[in-house]
C-alpha positions in Angstrom: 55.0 86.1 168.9 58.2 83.7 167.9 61.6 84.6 168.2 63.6 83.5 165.4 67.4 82.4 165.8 68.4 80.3 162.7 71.6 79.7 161.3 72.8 80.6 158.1 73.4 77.1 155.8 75.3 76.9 152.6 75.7 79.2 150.3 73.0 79.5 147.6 73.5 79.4 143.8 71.1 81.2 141.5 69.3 78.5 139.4 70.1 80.8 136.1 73.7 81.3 136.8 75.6 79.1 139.7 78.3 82.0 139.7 75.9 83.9 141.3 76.3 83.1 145.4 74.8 84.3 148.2 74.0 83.3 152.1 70.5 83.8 153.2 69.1 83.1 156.0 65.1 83.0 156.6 63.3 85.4 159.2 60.1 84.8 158.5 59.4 80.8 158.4 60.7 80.0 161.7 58.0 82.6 163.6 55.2 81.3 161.7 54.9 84.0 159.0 53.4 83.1 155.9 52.1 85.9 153.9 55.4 87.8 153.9 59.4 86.9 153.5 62.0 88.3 155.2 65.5 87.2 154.6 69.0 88.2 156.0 71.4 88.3 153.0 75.0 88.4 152.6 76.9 88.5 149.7 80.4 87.7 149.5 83.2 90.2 147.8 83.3 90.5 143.7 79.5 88.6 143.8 76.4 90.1 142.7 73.0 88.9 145.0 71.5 87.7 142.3 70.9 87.8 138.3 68.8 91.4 137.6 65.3 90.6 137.7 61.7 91.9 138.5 58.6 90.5 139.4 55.1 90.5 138.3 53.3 90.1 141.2 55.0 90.3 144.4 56.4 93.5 146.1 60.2 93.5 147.0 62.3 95.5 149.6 66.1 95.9 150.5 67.8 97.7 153.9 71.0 97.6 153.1 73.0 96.8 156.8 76.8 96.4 155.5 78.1 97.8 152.4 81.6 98.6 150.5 82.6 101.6 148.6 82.6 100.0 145.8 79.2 98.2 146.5 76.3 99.1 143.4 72.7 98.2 142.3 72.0 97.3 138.8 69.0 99.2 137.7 67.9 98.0 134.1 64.5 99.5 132.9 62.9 98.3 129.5 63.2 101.6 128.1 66.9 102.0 129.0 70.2 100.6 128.9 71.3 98.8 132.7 73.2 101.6 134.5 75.1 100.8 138.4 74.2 103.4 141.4 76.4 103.2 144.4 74.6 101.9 147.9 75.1 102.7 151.2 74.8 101.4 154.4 70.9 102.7 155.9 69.9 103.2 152.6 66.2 101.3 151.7 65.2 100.2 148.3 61.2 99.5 147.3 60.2 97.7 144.0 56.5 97.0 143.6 55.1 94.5 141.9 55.1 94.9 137.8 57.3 98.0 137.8 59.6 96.2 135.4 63.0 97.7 136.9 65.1 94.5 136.5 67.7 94.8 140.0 70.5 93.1 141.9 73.2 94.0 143.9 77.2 94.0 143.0 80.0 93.7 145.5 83.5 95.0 145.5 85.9 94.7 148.3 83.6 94.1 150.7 80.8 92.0 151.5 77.1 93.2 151.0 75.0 92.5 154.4 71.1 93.7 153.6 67.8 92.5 154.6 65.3 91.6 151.8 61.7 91.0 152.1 58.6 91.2 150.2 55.2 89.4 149.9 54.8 85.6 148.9 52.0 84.8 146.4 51.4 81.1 145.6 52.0 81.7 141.9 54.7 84.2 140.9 56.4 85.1 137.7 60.3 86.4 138.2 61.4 88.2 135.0 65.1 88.1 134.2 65.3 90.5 130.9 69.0 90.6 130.7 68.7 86.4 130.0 65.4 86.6 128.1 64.1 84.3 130.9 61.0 83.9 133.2 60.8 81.6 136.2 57.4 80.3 137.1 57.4 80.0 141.2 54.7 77.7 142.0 54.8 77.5 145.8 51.0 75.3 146.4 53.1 72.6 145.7 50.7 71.2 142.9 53.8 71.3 140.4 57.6 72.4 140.5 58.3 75.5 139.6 59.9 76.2 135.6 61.9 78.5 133.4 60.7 79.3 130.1 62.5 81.6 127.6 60.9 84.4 126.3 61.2 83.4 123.0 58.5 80.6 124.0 56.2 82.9 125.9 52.9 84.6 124.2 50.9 87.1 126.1 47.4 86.0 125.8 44.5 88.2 126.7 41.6 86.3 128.5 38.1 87.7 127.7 36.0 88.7 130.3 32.7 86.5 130.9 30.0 87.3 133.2 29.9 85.9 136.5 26.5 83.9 137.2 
């Protein structure tokens, strides 16, 4: 077992909109683990903690710490127009993998204090539906990671060969 005691850096932009800011500061890297992420978030008043997304393979969970009145999710299903819910402090949000429920948070007042963490696959695909954007997270290291607009991306289905 490790005990982790990092500091919190700068403050992070989001690479699809610097207006977007948050502080984050990693759990999880400095005691050694590697197959999940755990991060301690804040986000300062009249910010949102990121642009709404979802993604395709990787499992992601919220418990909210510190939170305003005025503090609200953005929920935006495919099927549906983006509507806000208010959050509370002790309240714990799950979105599994593929759901498509695009999701960030939105200040007020106050800042927005939560814990975030989820799984870490090598290869992940972030959808951003409200920019008509993916972001290709390649964390091997092979390559950097991208963002393509969905205007440029064609599902292609693979055929299934037999394994020898």
């Amino acid at each position: 077992m490790r005990q982790a005691s990092p500091t919190y850096e700068h403050a992070l932009s989001h690479p699809l909109d610097n207006t977007v800011q948050r502080y984050q500061l990693n759990l999880s890297d400095p005691c050694g683990l590697r197959q999940g992420g755990v991060h301690l978030i804040t986000v300062p008043p009249h910010n949102s903690s990121s642009v709404p997304h979802w993604h395709s393979t990787e499992d992601e969970w919220f418990y909210v710490i510190k939170a305003g009145p005025d503090t609200r999710i953005i929920l935006h299903d495919a099927s549906a127009e983006p509507r806000e819910e208010p959050v509370q402090a002790g309240e714990f949000y799950g979105f599994p993998a593929a759901t498509k429920t695009a999701h960030a948070f939105k200040t007020g007042e106050t800042e927005l204090v939560y814990l975030a963490g989820g799984s870490r696959k090598e290869l992940e695909v972030v959808h951003y539906p409200g920019q008509s954007k993916r972001i290709v997270l390649d964390r091997t290291g092979a390559v950097p990671s991208w963002t393509t607009d969905e205007a440029h991306v064609k599902d292609t289905k693979v055929p299934k060969r037999p394994i020898k």
